[in-house]
VMD Tcl script that draws the C-alpha trace (Angstrom):
set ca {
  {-16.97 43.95 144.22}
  {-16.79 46.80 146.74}
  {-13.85 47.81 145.20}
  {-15.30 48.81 141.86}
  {-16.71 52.30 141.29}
  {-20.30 53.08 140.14}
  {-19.98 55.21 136.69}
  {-21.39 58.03 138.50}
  {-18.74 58.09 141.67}
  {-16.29 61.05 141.89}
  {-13.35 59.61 141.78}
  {-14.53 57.55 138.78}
  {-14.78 60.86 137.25}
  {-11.58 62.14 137.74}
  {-9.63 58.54 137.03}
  {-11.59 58.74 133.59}
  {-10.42 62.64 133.21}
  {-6.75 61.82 134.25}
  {-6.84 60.00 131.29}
  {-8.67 62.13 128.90}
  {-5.53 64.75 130.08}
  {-2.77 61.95 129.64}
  {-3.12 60.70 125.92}
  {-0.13 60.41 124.53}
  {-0.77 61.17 120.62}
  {-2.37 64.42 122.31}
  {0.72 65.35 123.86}
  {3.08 64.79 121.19}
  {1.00 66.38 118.91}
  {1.13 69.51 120.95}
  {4.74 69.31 121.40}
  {5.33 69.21 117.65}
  {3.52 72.30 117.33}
  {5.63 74.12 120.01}
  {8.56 73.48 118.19}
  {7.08 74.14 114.85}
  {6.21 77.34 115.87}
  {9.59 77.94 117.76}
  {11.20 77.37 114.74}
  {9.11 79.14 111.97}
  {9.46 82.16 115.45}
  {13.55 81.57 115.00}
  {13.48 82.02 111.28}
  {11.50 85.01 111.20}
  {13.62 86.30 113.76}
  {16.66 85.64 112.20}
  {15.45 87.32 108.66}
  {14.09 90.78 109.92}
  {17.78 90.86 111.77}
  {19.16 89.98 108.10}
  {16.28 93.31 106.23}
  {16.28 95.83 109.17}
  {14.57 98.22 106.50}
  {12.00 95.03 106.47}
  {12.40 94.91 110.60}
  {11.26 98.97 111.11}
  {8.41 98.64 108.17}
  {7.10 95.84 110.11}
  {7.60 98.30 113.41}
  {5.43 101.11 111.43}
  {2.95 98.92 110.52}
  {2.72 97.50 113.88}
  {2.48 100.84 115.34}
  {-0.54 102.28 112.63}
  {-2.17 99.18 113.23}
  {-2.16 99.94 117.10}
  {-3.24 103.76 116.19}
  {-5.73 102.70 114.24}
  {-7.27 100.28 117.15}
  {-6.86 102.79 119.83}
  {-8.95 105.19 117.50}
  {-11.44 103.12 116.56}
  {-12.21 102.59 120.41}
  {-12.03 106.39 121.07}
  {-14.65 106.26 117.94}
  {-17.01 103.63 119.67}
  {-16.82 105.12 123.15}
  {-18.06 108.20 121.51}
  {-20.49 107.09 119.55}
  {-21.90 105.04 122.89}
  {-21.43 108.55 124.41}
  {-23.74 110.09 121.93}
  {-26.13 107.28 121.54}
  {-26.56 107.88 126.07}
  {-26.99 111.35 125.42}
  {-29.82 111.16 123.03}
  {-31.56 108.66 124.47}
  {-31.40 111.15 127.53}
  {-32.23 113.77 125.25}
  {-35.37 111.84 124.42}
  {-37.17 110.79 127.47}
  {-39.29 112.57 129.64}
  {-37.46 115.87 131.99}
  {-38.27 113.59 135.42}
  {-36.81 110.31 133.81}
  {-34.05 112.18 132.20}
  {-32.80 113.57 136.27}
  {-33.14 110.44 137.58}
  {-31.30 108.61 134.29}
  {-28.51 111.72 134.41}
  {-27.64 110.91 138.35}
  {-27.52 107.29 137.67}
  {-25.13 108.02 135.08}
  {-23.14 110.40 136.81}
  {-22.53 107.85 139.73}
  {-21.47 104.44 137.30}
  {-19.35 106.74 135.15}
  {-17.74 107.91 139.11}
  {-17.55 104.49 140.06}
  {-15.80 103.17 137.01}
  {-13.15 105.95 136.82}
  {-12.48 104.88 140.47}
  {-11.56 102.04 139.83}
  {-9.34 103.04 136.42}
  {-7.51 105.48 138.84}
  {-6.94 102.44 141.84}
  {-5.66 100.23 139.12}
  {-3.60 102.60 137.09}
  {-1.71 103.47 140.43}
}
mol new
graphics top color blue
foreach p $ca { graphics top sphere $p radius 0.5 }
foreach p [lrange $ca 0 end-1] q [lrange $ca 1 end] { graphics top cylinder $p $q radius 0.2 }
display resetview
């Protein structure tokens, strides 16, 4: 009986997990999906090769959709901008040095780091 693991034991745990990761119909089901969606990838590969017109439309529309998200970010950063700036705007002169300084040095600090990463 020593043998036998209490329900609570780690390596109980990870036997029952091993398992849980292991089951078969899991597995195959997620292996007929890959290839589904290899082949459904192939086909629409194979018919924008066939309709380049329908190949560089898709490219535009790609592109304006990737525009239009890159605005729409340049949109919310200014609005945050503006929403920091009245709130600033609105609070006492002392509270409003203090709050201006701490903003200064987070918007330094971030920018840091954007400039070590981008390099």
């Amino acid at each position: 009986m020593a043998d036998e693991l209490s329900p609570g034991e780690p390596l109980s745990t990870l036997i029952k997990g091993s398992r849980d990761l292991l089951r078969p119909e899991e597995l195959v089901r997620e292996a007929i999906r890959d290839v589904v969606k290899e082949e459904i990838r192939h086909h629409l590969e194979k018919t924008l090769k066939d309709d380049p017109k329908l190949a560089h439309d898709l490219h535009d529309a790609v592109r304006a959709l990737l525009e239009a998200r890159a605005q729409e970010y340049a949109v919310l950063l200014r609005m945050a901008t503006l929403a920091a700036r009245l709130g600033l705007a609105a609070a006492p002169p002392e509270l409003r040095a203090r709050l201006t300084a701490e903003v200064v040095e987070m918007v330094g600090k971030e920018l840091g780091q954007i400039v070590e990463k981008s390099l």
